[in-house]
PASEBA-1860 file (N, C-alpha, C; in nm, 3 decimals):
! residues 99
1> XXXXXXXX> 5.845/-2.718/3.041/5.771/-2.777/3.150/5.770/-2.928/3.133 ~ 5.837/-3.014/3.250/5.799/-3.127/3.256/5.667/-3.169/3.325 ~ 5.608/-3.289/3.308/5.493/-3.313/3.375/5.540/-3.529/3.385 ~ 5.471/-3.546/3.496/5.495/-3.652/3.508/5.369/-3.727/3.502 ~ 5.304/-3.803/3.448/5.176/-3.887/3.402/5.168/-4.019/3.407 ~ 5.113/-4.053/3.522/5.098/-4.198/3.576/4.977/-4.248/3.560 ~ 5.025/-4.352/3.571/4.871/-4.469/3.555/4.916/-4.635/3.659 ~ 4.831/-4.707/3.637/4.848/-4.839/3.701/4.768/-4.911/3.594
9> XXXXXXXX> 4.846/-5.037/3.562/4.766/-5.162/3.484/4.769/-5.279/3.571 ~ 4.630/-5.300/3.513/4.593/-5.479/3.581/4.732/-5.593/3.513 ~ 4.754/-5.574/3.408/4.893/-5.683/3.414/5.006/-5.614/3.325 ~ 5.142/-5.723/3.382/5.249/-5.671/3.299/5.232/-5.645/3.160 ~ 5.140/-5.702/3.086/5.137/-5.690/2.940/5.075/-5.603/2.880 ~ 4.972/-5.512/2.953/4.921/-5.398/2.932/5.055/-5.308/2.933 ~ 5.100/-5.330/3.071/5.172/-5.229/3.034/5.285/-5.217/2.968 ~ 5.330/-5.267/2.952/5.442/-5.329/2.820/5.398/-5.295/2.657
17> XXXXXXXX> 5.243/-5.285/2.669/5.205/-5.264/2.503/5.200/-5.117/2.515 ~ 5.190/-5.044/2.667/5.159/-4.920/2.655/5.264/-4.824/2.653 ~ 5.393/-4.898/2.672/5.507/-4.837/2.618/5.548/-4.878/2.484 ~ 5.559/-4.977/2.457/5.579/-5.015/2.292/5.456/-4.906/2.213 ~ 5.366/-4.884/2.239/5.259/-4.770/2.161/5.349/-4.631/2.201 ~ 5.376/-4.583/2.324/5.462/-4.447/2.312/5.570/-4.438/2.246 ~ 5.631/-4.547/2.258/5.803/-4.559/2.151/5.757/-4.562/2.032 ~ 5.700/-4.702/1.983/5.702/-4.694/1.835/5.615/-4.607/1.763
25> XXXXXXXX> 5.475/-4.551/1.806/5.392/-4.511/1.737/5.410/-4.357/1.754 ~ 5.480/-4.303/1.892/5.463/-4.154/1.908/5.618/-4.123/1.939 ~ 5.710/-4.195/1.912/5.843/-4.174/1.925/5.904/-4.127/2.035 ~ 5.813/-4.127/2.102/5.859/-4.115/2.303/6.011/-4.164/2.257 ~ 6.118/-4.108/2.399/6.221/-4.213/2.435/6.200/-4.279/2.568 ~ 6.261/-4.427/2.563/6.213/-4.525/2.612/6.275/-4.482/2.739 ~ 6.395/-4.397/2.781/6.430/-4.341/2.918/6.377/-4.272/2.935 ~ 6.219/-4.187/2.889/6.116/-4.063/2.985/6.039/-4.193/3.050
33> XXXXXXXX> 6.060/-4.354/3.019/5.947/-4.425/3.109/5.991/-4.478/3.172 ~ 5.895/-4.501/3.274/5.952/-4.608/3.406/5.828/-4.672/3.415 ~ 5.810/-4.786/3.436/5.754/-4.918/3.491/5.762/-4.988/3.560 ~ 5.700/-4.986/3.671/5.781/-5.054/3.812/5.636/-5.135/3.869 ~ 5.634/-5.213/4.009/5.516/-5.287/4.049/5.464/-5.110/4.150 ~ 5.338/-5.165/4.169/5.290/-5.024/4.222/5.284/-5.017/4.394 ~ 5.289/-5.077/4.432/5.408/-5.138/4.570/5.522/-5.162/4.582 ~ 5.579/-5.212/4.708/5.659/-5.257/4.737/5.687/-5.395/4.682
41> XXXXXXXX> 5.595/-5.462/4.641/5.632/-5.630/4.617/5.646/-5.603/4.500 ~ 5.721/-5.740/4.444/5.741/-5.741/4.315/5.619/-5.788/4.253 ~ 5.558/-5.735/4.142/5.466/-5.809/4.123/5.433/-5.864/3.906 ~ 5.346/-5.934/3.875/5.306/-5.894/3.716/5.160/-5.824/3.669 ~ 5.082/-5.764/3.810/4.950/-5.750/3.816/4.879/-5.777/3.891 ~ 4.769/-5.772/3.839/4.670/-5.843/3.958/4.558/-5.912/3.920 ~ 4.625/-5.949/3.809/4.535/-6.059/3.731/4.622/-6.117/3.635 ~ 4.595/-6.263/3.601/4.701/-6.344/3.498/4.677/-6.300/3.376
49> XXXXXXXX> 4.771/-6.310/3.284/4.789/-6.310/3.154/4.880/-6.337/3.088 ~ 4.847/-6.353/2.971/4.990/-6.419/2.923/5.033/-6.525/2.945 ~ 5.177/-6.591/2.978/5.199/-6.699/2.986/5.173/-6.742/3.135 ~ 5.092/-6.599/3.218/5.021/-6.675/3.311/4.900/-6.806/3.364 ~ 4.859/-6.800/3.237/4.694/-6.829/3.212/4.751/-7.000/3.171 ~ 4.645/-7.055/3.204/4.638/-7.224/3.111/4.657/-7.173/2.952 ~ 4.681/-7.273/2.889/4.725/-7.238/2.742/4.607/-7.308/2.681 ~ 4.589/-7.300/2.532/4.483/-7.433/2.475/4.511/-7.563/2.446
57> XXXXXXXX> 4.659/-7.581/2.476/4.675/-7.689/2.424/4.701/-7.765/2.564 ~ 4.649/-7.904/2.610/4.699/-7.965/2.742/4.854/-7.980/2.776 ~ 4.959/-7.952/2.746/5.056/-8.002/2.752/5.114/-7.826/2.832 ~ 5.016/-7.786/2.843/5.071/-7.643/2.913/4.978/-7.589/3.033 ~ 5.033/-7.656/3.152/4.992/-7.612/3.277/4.945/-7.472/3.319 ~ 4.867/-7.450/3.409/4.844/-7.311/3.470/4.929/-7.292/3.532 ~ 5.010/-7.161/3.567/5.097/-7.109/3.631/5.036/-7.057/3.800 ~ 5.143/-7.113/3.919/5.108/-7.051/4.033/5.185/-6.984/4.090
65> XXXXXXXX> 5.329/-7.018/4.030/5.423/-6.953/4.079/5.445/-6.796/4.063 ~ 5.356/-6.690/3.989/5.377/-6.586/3.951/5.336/-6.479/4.018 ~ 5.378/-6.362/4.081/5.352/-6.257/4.219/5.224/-6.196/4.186 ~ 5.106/-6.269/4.168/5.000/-6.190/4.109/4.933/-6.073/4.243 ~ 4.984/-5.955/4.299/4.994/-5.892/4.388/4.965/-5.783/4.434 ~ 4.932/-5.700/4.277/4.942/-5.579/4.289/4.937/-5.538/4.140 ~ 4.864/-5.373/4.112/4.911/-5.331/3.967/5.014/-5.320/3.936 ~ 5.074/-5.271/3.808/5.173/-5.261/3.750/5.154/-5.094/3.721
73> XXXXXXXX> 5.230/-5.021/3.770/5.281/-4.858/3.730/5.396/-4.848/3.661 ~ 5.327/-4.725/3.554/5.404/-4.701/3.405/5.393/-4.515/3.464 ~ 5.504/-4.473/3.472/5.540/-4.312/3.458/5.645/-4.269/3.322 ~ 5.541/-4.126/3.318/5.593/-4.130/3.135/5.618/-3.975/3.212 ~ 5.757/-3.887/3.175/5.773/-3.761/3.147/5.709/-3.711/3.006 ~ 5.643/-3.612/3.018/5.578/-3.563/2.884/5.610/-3.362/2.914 ~ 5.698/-3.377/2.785/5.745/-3.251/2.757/5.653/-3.098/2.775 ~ 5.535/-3.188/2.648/5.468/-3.072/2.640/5.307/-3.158/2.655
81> XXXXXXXX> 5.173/-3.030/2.665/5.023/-3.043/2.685/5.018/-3.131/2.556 ~ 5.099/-3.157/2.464/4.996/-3.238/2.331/5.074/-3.398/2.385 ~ 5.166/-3.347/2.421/5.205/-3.529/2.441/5.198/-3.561/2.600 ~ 5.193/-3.484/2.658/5.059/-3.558/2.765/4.903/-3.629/2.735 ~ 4.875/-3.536/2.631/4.723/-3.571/2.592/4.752/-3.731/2.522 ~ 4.881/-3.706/2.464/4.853/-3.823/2.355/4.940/-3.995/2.465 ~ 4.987/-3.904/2.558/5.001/-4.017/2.690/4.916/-4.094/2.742 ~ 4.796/-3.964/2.751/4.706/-4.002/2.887/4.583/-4.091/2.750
89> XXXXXXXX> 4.594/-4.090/2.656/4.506/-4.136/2.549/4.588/-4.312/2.532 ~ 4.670/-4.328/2.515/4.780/-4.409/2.499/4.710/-4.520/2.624 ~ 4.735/-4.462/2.738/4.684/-4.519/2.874/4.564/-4.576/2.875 ~ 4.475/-4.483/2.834/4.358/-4.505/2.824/4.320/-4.664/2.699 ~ 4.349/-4.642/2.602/4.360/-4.740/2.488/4.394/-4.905/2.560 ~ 4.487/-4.865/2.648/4.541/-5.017/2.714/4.491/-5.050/2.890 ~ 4.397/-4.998/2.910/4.307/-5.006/3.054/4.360/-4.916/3.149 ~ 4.451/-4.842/3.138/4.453/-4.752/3.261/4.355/-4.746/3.378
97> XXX> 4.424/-4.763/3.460/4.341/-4.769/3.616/4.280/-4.647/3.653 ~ 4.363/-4.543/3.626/4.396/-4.401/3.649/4.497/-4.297/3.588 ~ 4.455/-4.190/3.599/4.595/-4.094/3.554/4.539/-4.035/3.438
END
């Protein structure tokens, strides 16, 4: 049985850590995920982070140019009920919207 287990994150970098946690820590393969904007637009979230944000040091501007637009959706195939659980836990750990 496949199952397909979605979520949405407020920025690209959530969800980016929330696949680096299924690969490296639970040995997922990195082709059961997909990560895409959760619309049609391209987007990195819907809130800045990262090298979105002002930096601490002055010599590093705030960013405006970046599609802040929309969540970010991460779909994970999960084989079986224990690695769904340990999906939907995974999700959870890094803000999951839902799922």
């Amino acid at each position: 049985m496949t199952n397909l287990v979605a979520s949405t994150f407020a920025t690209r970098r959530d969800a980016e850590l929330v696949v680096e946690r299924l690969v490296q820590t639970h040995g997922m393969e990195r082709d059961a995920i997909q990560v895409a904007p959760e619309g049609e637009a391209n987007t990195v979230g819907d809130r800045p982070s990262g090298g979105d944000v002002e930096g601490d040091s002055p010599s590093v501007d705030s960013r405006s140019d970046v599609p802040i637009a929309g969540r970010v959706k991460v779909v994970v195939s999960a084989e079986t009920d224990d690695e769904e659980q340990t999906i939907r836990a995974a999700f959870v750990e890094f803000g999951a919207n839902d799922g």
